[in-house]
C-alpha positions as CSV (number, residue, x, y, z in Angstrom):
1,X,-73.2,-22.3,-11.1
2,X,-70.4,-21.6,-8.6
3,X,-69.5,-18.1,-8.6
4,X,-65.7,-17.2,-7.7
5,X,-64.3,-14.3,-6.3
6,X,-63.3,-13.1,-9.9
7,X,-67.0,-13.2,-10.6
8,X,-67.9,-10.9,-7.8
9,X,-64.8,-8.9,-8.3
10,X,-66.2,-8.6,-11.9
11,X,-70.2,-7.2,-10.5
12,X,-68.0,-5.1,-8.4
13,X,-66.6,-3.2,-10.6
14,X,-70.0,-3.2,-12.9
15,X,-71.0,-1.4,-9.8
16,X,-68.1,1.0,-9.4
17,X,-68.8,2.0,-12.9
18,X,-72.1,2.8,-12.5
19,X,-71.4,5.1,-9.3
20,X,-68.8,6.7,-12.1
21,X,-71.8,6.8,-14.2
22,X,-74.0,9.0,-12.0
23,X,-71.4,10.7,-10.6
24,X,-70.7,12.5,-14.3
25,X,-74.7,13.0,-14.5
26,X,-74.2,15.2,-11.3
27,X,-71.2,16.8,-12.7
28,X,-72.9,17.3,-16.1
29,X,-76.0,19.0,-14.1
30,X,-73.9,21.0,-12.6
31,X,-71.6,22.1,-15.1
32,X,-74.7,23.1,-17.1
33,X,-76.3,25.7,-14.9
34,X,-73.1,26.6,-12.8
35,X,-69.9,26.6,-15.6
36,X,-71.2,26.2,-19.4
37,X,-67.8,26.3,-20.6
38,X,-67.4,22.4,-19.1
39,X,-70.5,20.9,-20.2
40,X,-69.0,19.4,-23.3
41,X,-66.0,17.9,-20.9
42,X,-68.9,16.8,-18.6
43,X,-71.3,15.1,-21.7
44,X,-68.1,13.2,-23.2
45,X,-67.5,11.8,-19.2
46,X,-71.2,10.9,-19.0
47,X,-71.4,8.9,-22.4
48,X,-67.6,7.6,-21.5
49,X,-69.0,5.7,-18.9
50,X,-72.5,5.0,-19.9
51,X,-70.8,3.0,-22.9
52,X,-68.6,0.9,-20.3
53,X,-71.5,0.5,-18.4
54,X,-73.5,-1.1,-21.8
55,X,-70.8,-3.1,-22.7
56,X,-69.8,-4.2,-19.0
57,X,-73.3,-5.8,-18.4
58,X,-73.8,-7.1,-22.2
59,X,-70.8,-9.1,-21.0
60,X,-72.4,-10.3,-18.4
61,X,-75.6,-11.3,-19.8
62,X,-73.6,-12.9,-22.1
63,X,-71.4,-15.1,-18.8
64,X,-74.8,-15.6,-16.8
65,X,-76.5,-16.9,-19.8
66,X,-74.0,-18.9,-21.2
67,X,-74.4,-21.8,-18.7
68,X,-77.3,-23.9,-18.5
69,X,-78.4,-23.1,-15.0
70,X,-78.8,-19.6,-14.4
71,X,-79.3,-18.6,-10.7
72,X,-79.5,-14.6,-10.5
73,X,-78.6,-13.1,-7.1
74,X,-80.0,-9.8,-5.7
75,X,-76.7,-7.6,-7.3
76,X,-77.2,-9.4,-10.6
77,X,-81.1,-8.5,-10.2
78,X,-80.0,-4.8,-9.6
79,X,-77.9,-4.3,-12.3
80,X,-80.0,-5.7,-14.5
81,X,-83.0,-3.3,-13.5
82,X,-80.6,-0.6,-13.9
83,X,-79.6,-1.8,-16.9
84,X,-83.1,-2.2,-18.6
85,X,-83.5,1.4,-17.4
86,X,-80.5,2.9,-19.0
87,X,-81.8,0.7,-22.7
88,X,-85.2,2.7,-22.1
89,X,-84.1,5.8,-21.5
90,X,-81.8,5.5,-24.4
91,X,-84.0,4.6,-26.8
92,X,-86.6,7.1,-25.7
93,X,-83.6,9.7,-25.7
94,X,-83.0,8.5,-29.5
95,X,-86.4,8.9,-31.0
């Protein structure tokens, strides 16, 4: 599978996401012991980009998967770590 530069362009921004991600978990944390009158600004942020982040990558399951040879590079390997880890803590955080 050749990959073109609006592929990587595409993991990219997966990853630019993400870095939004965590940055709202910091501003959450803080926001929690340091101004409790943001925290729900800071929650709605965090679960904001925690849902782009789910749908981003389901999309790209979806691309990498959709072709018959599948050849996962070391980004790709990371996201999807990352992304197995957000599922498991989300589940856990729903039971």
């Amino acid at each position: 599978m050749q990959k073109t530069s609006l592929y990587h362009g595409y993991v990219y921004f997966v990853f630019f996401v993400k870095v939004l991600f965590l940055l709202a978990i910091i501003a959450q944390l803080y926001a929690k012991f340091y101004a409790p009158e943001k925290l729900e600004d800071a929650k709605s942020w965090k679960d904001y980009f925690e849902n782009i982040f789910i749908i981003l990558m389901a999309m790209l399951l979806l691309y990498l998967f959709s072709h018959s040879h599948v050849n996962i590079e070391r980004e790709e390997r990371i996201l999807f770590a990352i992304f197995a880890i957000i599922i498991i803590l989300h589940t856990y955080r729903m039971l």
